[in-house]
N, C-alpha and C positions, 0 to 999 in steps of 0.2 A: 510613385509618391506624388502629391498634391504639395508643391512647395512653390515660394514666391519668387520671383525675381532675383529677390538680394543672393536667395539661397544662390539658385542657381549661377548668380554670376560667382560667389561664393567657391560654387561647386568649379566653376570655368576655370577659376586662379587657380584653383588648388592642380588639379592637371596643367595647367601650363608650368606652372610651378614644378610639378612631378618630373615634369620632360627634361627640364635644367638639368635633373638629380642626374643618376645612373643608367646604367643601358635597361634597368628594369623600372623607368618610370618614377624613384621615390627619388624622395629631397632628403638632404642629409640628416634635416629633424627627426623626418620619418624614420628614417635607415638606424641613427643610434635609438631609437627610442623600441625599433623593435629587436633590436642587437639584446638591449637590459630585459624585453620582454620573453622573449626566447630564453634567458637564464632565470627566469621565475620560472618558464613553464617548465626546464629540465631540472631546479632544482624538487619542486615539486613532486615531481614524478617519481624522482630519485626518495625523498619521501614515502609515497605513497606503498614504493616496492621492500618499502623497509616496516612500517606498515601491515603489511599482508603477510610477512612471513611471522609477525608474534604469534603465538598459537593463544586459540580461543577454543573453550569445550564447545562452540554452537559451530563450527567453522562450517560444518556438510549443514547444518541448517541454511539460516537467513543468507550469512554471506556467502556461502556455493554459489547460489543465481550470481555473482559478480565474478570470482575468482579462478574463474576458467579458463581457456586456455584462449578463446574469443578475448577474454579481456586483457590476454598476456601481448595478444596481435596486437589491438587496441591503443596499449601503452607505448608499446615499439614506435606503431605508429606516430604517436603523438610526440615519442624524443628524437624522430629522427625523418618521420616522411616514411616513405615509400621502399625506397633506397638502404641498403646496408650501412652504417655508419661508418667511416671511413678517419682511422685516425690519424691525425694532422702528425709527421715528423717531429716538428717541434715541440709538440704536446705532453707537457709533464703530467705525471699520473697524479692524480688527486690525494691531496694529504688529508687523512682521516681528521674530522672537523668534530668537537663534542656538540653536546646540543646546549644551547641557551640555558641560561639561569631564569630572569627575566620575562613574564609572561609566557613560560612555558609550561605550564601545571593547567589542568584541567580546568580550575577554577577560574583562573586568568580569562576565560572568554568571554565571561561573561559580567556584567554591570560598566563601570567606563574605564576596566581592566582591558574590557576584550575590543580589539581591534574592527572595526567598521568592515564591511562586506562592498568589498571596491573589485574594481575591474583593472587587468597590470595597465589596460589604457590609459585611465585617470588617473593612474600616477607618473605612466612616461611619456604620454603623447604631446605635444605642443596644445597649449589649452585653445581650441578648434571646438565646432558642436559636434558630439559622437556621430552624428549621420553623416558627418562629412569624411570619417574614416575611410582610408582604403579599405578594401580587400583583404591585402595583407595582415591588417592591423583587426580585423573581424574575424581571421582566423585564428592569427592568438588570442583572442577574447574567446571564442567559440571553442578553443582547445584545454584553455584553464578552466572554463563552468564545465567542462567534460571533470576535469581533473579533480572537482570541487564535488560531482556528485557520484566519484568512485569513492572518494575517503568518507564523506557523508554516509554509503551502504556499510563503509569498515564499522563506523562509528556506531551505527545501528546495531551491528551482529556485538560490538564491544557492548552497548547499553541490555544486549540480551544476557549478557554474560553476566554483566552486573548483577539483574535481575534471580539470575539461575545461584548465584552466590548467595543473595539475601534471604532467597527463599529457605533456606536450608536453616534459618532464624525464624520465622513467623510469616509463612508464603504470602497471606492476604494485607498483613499491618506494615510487613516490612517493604511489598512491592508499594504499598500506598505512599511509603515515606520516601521512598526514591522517586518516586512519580511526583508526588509534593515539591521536593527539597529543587530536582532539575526544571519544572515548570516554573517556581518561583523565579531558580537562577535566571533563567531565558530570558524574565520578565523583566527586572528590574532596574529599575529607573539608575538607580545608585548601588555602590558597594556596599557591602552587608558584610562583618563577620560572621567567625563559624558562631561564636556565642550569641550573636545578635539573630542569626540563622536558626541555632536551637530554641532559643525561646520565640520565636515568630511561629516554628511549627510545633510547640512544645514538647520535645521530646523526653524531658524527662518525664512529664504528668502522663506522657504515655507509654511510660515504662518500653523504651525503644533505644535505650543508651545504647546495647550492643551494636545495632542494625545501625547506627549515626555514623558509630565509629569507622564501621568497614564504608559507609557512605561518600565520610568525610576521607577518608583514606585513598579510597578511586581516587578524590576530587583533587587531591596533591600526587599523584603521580605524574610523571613525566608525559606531554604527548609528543615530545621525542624529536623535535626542531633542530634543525644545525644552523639557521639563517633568519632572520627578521623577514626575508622572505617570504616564509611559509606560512610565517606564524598567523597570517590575515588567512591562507587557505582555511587552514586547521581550524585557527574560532570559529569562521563560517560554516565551514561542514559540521564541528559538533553542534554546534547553534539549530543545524537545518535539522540531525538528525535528533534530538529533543523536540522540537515542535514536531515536527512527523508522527514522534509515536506517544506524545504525552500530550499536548495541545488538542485535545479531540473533537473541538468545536469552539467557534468564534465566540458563544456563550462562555462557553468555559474558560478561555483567556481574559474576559472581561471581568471572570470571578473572581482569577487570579490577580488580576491588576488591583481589582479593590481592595481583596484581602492584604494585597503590599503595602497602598493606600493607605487603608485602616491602621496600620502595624505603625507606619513611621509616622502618621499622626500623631499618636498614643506616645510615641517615643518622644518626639520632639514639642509635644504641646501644642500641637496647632490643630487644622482643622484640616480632613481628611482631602486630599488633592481630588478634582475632578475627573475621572477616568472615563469618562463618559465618551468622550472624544479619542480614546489613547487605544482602541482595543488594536486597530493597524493589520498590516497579513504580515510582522516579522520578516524574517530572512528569504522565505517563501516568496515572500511578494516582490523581495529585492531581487532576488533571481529571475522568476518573470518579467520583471522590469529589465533586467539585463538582457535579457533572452528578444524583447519587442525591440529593445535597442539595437540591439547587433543585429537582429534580422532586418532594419531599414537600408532600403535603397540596394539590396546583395542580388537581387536582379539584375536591375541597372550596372551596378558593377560588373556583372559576369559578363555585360554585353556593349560596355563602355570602356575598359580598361583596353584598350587595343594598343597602348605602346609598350604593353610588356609582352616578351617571348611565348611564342605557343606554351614552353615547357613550363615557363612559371607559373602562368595564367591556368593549365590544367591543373598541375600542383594546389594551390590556391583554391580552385573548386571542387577540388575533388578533398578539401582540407574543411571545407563550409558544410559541404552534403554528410560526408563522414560526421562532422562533430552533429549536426543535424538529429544524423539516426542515433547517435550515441545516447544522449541526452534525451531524445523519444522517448528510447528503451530504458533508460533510469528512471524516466518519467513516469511512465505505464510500470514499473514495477513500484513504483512506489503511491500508484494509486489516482495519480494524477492524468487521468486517463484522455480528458478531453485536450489539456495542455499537448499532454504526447502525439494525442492524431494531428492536431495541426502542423508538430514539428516532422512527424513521418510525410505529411502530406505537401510539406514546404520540400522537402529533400527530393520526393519525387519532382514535383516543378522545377527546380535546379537542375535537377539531371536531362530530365527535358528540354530547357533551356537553349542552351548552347551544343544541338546535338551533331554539329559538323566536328566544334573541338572536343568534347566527350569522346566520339567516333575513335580518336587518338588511343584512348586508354583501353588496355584487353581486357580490364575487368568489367565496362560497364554491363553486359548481361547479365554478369550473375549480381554485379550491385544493384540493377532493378528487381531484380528476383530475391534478393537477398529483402531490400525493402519492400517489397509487396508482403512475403512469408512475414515479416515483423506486425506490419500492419493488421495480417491476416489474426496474429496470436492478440494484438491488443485490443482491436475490436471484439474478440471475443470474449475474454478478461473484464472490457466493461459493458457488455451487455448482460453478462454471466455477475457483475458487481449493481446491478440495476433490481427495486421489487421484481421485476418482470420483464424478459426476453423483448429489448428490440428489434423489431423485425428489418428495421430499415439498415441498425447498424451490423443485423447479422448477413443480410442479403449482400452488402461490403465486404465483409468477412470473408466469406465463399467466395466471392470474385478473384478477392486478394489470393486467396490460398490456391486456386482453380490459376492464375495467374503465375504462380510461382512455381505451381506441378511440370507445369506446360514447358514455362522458360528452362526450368533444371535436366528435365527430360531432352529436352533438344538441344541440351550443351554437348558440347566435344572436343575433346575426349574424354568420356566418363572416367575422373578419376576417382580417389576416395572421396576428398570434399565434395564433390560435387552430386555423388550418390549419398554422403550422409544430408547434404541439404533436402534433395529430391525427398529420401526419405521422412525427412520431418516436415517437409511441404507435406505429404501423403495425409502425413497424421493429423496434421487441421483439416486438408479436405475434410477427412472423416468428419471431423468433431463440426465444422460449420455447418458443413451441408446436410448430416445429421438434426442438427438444431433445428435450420431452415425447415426439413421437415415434419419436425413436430410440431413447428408454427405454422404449417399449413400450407408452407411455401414464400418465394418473396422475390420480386423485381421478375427474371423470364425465367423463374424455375416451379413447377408446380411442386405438392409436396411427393407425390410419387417420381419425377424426375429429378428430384433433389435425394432422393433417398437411394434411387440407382448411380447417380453418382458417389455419393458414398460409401456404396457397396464394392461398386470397382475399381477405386481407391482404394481399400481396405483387401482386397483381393490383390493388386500389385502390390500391395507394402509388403503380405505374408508369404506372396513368392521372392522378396528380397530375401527370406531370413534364410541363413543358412547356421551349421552345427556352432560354428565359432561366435552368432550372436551373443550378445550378454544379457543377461535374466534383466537387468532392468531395461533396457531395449524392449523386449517380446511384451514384460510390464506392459508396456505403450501399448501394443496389441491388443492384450484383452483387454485393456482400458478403453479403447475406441470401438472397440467391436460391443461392449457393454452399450457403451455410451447410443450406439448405432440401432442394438436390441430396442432399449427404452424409447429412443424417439420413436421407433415405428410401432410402438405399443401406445405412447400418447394420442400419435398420428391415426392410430386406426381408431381408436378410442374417441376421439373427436370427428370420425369421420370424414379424415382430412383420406386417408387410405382404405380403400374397400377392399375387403377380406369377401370371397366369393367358397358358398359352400363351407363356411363354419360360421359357430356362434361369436360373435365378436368378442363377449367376454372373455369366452375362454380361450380363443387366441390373444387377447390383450394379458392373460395370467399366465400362458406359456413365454410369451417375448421377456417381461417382466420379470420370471423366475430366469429367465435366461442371461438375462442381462445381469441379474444379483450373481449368478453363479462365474461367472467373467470378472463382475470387480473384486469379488475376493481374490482370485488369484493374484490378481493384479496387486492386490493388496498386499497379500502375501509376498508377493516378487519386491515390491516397494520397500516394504519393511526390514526385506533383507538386505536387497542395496544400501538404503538409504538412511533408515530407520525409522519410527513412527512418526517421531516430530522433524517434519522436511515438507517443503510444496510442494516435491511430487506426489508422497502419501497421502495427502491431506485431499487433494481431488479425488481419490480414491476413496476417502471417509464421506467426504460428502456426499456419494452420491451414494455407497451404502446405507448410508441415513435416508435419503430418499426412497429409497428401493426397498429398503426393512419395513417404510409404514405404510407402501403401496400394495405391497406381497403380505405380510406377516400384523401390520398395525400398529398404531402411535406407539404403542410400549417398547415395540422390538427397534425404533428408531431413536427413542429420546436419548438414550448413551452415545448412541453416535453423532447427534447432533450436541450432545455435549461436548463430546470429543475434540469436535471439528473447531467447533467456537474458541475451546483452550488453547488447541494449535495454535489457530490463527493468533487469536490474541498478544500469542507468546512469540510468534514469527513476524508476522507482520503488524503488529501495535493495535490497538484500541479502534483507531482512525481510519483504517483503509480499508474501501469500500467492503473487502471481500469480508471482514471480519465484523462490520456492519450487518453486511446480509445474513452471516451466519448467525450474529445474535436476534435479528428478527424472526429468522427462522426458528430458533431455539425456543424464543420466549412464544412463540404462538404456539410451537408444540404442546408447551407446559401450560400455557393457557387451554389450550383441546382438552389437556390430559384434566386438568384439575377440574372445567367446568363438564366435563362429562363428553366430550365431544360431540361423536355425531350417532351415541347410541339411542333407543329407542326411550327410554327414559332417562333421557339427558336432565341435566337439574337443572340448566338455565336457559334462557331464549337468545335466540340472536343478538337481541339487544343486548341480554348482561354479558355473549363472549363479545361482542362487541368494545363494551364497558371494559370487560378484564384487559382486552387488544389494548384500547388506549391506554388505560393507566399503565400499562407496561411500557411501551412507548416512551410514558412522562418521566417515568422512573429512569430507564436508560439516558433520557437528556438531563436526569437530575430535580427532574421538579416533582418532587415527593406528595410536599403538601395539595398540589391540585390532585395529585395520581389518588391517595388516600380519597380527598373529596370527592373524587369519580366512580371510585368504589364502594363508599358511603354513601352515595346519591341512588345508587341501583339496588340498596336495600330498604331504600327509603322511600318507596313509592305510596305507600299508607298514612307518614306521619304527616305532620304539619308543616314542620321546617326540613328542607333537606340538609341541613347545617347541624342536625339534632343529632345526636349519638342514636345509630341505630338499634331499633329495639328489637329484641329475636322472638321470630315467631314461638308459636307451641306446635309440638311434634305431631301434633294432629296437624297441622297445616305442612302436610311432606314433602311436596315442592319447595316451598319457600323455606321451609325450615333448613333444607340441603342448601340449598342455595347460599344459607346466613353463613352457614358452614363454612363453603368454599370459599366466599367475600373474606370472612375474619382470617382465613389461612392465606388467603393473597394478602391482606394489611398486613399479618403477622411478618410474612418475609420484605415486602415492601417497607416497613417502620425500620426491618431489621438492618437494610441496608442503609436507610436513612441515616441511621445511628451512626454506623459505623463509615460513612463518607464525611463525617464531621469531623473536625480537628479531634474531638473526643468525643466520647459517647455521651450521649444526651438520654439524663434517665428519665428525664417527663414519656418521649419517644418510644423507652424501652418498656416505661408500663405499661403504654399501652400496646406496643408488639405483645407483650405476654400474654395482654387480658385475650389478646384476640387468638391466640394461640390458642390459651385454654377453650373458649369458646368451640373454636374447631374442632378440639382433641373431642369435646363432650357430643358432638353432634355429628362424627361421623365413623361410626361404629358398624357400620353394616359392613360382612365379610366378602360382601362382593367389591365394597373397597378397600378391600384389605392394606394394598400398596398405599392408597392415600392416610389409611390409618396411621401407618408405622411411619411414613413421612412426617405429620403430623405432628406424633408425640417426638418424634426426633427433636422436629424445629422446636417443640413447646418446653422441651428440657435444654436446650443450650439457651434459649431467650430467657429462663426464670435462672441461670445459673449465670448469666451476666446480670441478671436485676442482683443478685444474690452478690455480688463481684462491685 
């Protein structure tokens, strides 16, 4: 740290100070303040476990990745240390406590019902600046934002549930209104009734009274509190997980804020509040903010703190590195990718640190191997969440996991943990070093020595399996061995790998086919553990979408890139990167598909699939009206104004005339969603979706587009039966 003077005499008091206290260095401020801190974090916890056992229909979905038996260790952890809990003689057993009246309904969290996102320090510590914290007092800070982003993933898998409820009403209008109703709550300045609520999104003009009701009815349930407590955990985590999966861009909370703006203006007669300034990063950003906090000066500490006990002092670090990786890995799943590598990449330094008192504890081997394997899965997660494979973050990647084979292998005594590690170390080699070599290679691995280590990684995994594996295990297998096909098919394909005495093609169409026939299985295997909609199926859909239009062509992929897109959407939110790539993925497909892609008599030029790329783009960020003018502008190359309503060729002119075609059928779906992203339909919007609809239906009649035909009139009959509506 870069601190002045004062700090640091600051810093001097405060340890001379500590030495007065107890044989472990604190001052008695300190000592009660984390005596009341320690019973937020156990009441907490005790929460959370109550919590996890409501049943939810998504539970093997979203919340699986949290709910496992890692995170049952995790918790232990967190109430008790290391150590078995040990109970006190004296110790009365706990009398059943009900839960709060009083800001305990869902609703309660939000407007200036819901309780502020504070740290248990800033409510018990002696008012001190945070960086002058102990140790101690950074571990409970670092143990509670653990605790804060387990209930935050419950909340998540809860607002899926919600979702899977509503649908069964009007999938598309009713998920909007849940999406509406909780962006708005998140938002707002002030307390809103439910009446005040209805008519801000208008629900009855949108004939949505049922879907309100089950909305408003979530919003008054219980979130199940025994203590004032918790109640700051609880509004925090539902707070974090609403922005998460409805907040889907800074844009879009700044729409939100006006549209609240607008409403209470109107209401109260005045003039519409400035939001200009107010857009903020939410709960999100308070967390971050916590997160730079606590991690000040925890160096220093690890290597200053010298009048408490060996035993404490380990305890304490190995309380910082823990919460560390916890939080990474909440991090990295929930998208926040680069946050995460910094906090994996602090944990390592920690552990480093101090490596005479580490030495102490029997687990740090496998805790550095445990963290490199973590490290290893999230750099791949967001290179794999990026348009395009970084090379530099995947050449990490491969170190990490090459890293973690190594350390698990050469532990002793192989027991079961230590072989189910080794083995999922195995399975990123595969998938890194795989990657690496369809990129051509990266940092000291070419792509043909990147691609033999993942062969014999993928060779020792298959000699682990024996008769008593489980079918979603083996899944893994062909999953990696797909995964392993494909790269050396790109790899040869780009010349990164030479193929000696065949034709390259046709060895890049055997790997290819080979690799399709691997993820089905796997698929298969997935579907039956897990079921269709789960993150582990879903890598398996992806990359048969891939492999469907590299083998078979755009047609035999675009369902599976539908697929993949809905999944995500519905597992991991609108937001996070992976469900991002998928829609870009998606919507280019359908862009290929419609502008004719890459056949011989394609109907348009580079430039108009260019044109269709972006207005697609604009339309996903919500900017309609420019997406429209981008696709009116590349039919408009002839007239006078590119502002003018495009005029349609004559059928003698059969390029462009196809072309008009395809333009009016992308307006037609693009107006159509217009419409329907507005509080209500807007029928200026929908005439002209229809006009362009019909346009299309008229002009593409050839049986060799058959598909686009029946598409076509599909879209052109449900647009003239809402103009008709």
């Amino acid at each position: 740290d870069m601190v002045g003077s004062e700090q640091k005499k600051q810093r001097g008091a405060m340890v001379m100070q500590g030495s007065a206290g107890n044989s472990e260095g604190r001052n008695p401020a300190e000592e009660e303040a984390l005596e009341k801190m320690q019973h937020v974090v156990e009441e907490a916890t005790d929460y959370i476990k109550a919590q996890r056992k409501k049943p939810l229909k998504q539970q093997t979905d979203l919340t699986m990745e949290m709910t496992g038996d890692r995170d049952d260790s995790d918790m232990r952890w967190i109430s008790v240390g290391d150590k078995p809990k040990q109970k006190k003689a004296h110790e009365k057993p706990k009398e059943k406590v009900e839960p709060l009246t009083e800001g305990n309904m869902f609703y309660s969290a939000f407007g200036t019902r819901g309780l502020t996102f504070a740290l248990p320090s800033g409510d018990f510590m002696p008012k001190a600046s945070p960086e002058l914290h102990s140790l101690s007092v950074k571990d409970m800070n670092f143990k509670y934002l653990v605790l804060v982003l387990m209930q935050e993933s419950l909340f998540a898998g809860m607002l899926q549930d919600w979702e899977n409820l509503l649908g069964e009403l009007d999938a598309k209008r009713a998920l909007d209104l849940v999406q509406e109703t909780l962006s708005i709550l998140v938002l707002l300045p002030r307390d809103l009734s439910q009446a005040e609520l209805k008519t801000l999104l208008k629900v009855t003009d949108r004939g949505l009274s049922e879907a309100w009701k089950r909305i408003w009815g979530a919003l008054h349930e219980t979130l199940g509190c025994t203590s004032k407590g918790v109640l700051g955990l609880a509004h925090a985590a539902l707070r974090l997980a609403i922005e998460r999966r409805y907040i889907v861009s800074g844009e879009h909370r700044s729409q939100v804020q006006k549209r609240i703006a607008e409403f209470l203006a109107t209401k109260e007669g005045a003039a519409p509040a400035d939001t200009s300034e107010a857009s903020g990063g939410g709960d999100w950003a308070t967390l971050r903010a916590y997160l730079t906090l606590s991690l000040g000066r925890v160096e220093e500490l690890f290597m200053h703190e010298a009048n408490k006990s060996d035993a404490t002092r380990l305890e304490e670090q190995k309380g910082v590195i823990k919460s560390c990786i916890i939080i990474a890995r909440f991090l990295g799943d929930a998208g926040q990718f680069r946050d995460a590598d910094i906090l994996f990449d602090r944990a390592r330094m920690l552990a480093m640190k101090d490596a005479t008192l580490l030495s102490m504890w029997p687990g740090t081997k496998h805790f550095r191997a445990e963290v490199s394997l973590y490290c290893a899965e999230l750099l791949n997660k967001w290179a794999a969440a990026s348009p395009e494979y970084n090379t530099d973050l995947m050449t990490r990647a491969a170190e990490y996991a090459r890293e973690a084979a190594e350390v698990f292998a050469s532990m002793q005594p192989q027991d079961v943990q230590t072989l189910e590690s080794f083995a999922f170390s195995l399975y990123w080699v595969v998938l890194n070093f795989a990657t690496l070599c369809r990129l051509g290679g990266g940092g000291q691995w070419t792509a043909n020595q990147a691609c033999a280590v993942a062969a014999e990684a993928l060779a020792v995994a298959h000699s682990m399996v024996t008769p008593h594996t489980p079918p979603h295990r083996t899944a893994e297998l062909y999953f990696v061995e797909g995964v392993l096909y494909y790269c050396k098919a790109e790899a040869t394909a780009a010349g990164y790998i030479q193929v000696e005495g065949e034709v390259v093609d046709a060895a890049v169409k055997v790997l290819l086919e080979s690799a399709l026939k691997e993820m089905k299985v796997a698929y298969k295997q997935w579907c039956e553990a897990y079921g269709e909609k789960h993150l582990q199926t879903v890598k398996a859909i992806t990359m048969i979408g891939l492999l469907e239009n590299k083998v078979h062509g755009q047609e035999a992929s675009i369902d599976w890139y539908r697929k993949e897109l809905r999944i995500r959407e519905e597992l991991q939110g609108e937001l996070h990167p992976r469900t991002q790539q998928a829609r870009r993925t998606y919507t280019l497909s359908i862009d290929e598909q419609l502008l004719g892609g890459g056949n011989v008599d394609r109907l348009a030029s580079e430039d108009d699939r260019s044109a269709a790329q972006v207005a697609a783009a604009m339309s996903i960020a919500g900017k309609y009206e420019d997406a429209e003018a981008m696709l009116r502008a590349s039919t408009n190359e002839n007239t006078s104004s590119p502002d003018a309503p495009p005029a349609k060729p004559l059928p003698t002119q059969k390029v462009e005339y196809l072309r008009f075609g395809e333009v009016s059928l992308h307006c037609a779906e693009l107006l159509n969603k217009w419409a329907a992203s507005s509080p209500e339909y807007t029928k200026d919007i929908m005439i002209r979706a229809a006009e362009y609809s019909k346009d299309a239906v008229e002009i593409t009649p050839a049986p060799s587009r058959l598909r686009n035909r029946v598409h076509t009139c599909q879209y052109a009959d449900t647009l003239f039966t809402a103009d008709c509506r």
